[in-house]
Residue, then its C-alpha position, 0 to 999 in steps of 0.5 A: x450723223x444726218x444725212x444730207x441730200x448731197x450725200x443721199x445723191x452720191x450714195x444712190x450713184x455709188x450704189x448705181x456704180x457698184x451694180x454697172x461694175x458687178x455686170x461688167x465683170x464677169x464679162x472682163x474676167x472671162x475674156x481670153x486672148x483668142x476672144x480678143x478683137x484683131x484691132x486690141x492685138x500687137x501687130x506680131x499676134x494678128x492673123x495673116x490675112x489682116x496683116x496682108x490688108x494692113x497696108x490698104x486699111x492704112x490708106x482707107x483711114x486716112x482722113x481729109x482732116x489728116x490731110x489737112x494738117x500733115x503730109x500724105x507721108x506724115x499722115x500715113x506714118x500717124x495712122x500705122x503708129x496708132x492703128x498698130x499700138x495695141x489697146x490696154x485695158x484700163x478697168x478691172x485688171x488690178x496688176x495691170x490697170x492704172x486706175x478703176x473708175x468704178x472703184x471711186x468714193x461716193x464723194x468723187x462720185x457726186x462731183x462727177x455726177x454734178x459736172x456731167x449729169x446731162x452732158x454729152x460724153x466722148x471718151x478718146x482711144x478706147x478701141x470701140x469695146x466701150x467698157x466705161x459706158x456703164x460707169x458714165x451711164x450711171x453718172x447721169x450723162x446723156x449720151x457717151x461714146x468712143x472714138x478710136x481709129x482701130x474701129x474707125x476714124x481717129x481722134x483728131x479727125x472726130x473731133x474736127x468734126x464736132x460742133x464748137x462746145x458739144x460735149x465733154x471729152x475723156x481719155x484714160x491711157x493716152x499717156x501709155x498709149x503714145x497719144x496724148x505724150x511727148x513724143x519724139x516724133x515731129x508729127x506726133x508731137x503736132x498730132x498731140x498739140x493739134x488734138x489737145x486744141x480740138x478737146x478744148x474747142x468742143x469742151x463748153x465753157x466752164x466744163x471739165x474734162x478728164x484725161x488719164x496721162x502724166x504729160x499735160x503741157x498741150x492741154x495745158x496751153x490750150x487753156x485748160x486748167x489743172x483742177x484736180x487729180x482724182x483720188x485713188x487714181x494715182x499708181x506707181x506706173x505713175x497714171x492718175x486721172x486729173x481734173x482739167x477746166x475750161x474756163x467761162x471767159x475765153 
C-alpha cells in the first residue's frame, strides 16, 4: 500500500509517542508509596506536621478569584475538598487507569497532531507531577503545562487569569476526581459550571479541547460541541476522553 504524507506524519508521532513512553516508564513503574509527594496522598496518609499546617494552607490558597464568585465559607469549603482528594494516576497503570494516552493509533495521533501542532496546552488536575508533557511534546504543542491546587492555585482561578482564547485546555480524571462532575454540593456545582465557562473562554475558536469525564453538561452549555470520543479510551470504569469543539461563530 503507498504511503501517503498524512500517514508518514503519524507514523514519525507515533514512533515520537513510543520513545517519550519507553523514558517515562520506568520512572512510573518504580514509584512507590513512601516516594509519593504528601499533595498525591489521602489526607489519613500525610505526615503529621503537614496535617497540623493543613488549616493555614487552606486560607493561604484561597484566591481573590474564589472570592469573587463564592463566600469566604464556600470558597474554604472548595479549597479543602479538592486540596484533600488524592491525586490518581491517569498513565501506565493498566489495572487502575482508565485510559493510556500513549497507547493511541497513529491515525488519533496525526488528529491530535493537526489540532494542536503549535498551540499552547494547560492540562487541569494534574498535581504539578506533568506526566503527559512528554506525550503533549511529541504532539507538537508549543508549550504545555498543569494547574492543580495541590501545588498551587486552582483551576478555576488559573484560568481566570488567562488571556481570552490563549490556549487549549486538558483534563484527564476530572470526572473521578470530583471536579468536572455533578456534584452535590451547591458550590461545587457552581465551581464546575464556573470552570467549564473559563475552559471555553480561553479555548480559540474552532479549537478542540479534550477532557476525560462522563458528565459533560457544563461543558456542554457553555458551547462546546461533542466531536468525538477518543478511541481506546473507553473502560469499564466508564472514563473515556472526548473530543469537544469550540465553535468559529460565537
Amino acid at each position: 500500500m503507498e504511503t501517503t504524507p498524512n500517514s508518514r506524519n503519524a507514523n514519525e508521532i507515533a514512533l515520537r509517542i513510543k520513545k517519550a513512553r519507553e523514558e517515562l516508564l520506568p520512572i512510573a513503574e518504580v514509584v512507590g508509596q513512601e516516594d509519593v509527594p504528601w499533595y498525591l496522598r489521602s489526607a489519613s496518609e500525610r505526615p503529621a506536621e503537614i496535617k497540623k499546617d493543613a488549616e493555614k494552607e487552606i486560607l493561604d490558597k484561597i484566591t481573590p478569584e474564589l472570592l469573587g464568585l463564592f463566600t469566604n465559607e464556600e470558597a474554604q469549603n472548595l479549597v479543602k475538598s479538592f486540596t484533600e482528594t488524592p491525586a490518581s494516576q491517569t498513565q501506565f497503570e493498566e489495572d487502575k487507569s482508565p485510559y493510556d494516552l500513549y497507547s493511541l493509533d497513529g491515525a488519533i495521533l496525526g488528529f491530535l497532531h493537526n489540532e494542536l501542532e503549535g498551540v499552547r496546552v494547560i492540562e487541569i488536575g494534574d498535581a504539578g507531577r506533568k506526566i503527559n508533557a512528554p506525550f503533549f511534546g511529541a504532539i507538537g504543542t508549543s508549550n504545555f503545562d498543569t494547574v492543580d491546587i495541590k501545588t498551587g492555585i486552582d483551576a478555576l482561578s488559573c484560568l481566570i487569569r488567562q488571556p481570552d482564547e490563549s490556549e487549549v485546555v486538558v483534563s484527564f480524571g476530572l470526572f473521578e476526581e470530583g471536579v468536572l462532575y455533578s456534584s452535590d454540593r451547591p458550590e461545587e456545582k457552581r465551581y464546575a459550571k464556573y470552570l467549564a465557562e473559563q475552559i471555553f473562554r480561553v479555548t480559540p475558536r474552532g479549537a478542540i479541547s479534550l477532557h476525560g469525564l462522563e458528565y459533560d453538561g457544563d461543558l456542554l452549555t457553555a458551547g462546546f460541541i461533542k466531536e468525538k470520543t477518543i478511541p481506546g479510551t473507553a473502560s469499564s470504569s466508564g472514563g473515556v476522553v472526548n473530543v469537544y469543539r469550540k465553535p468559529n461563530h460565537v
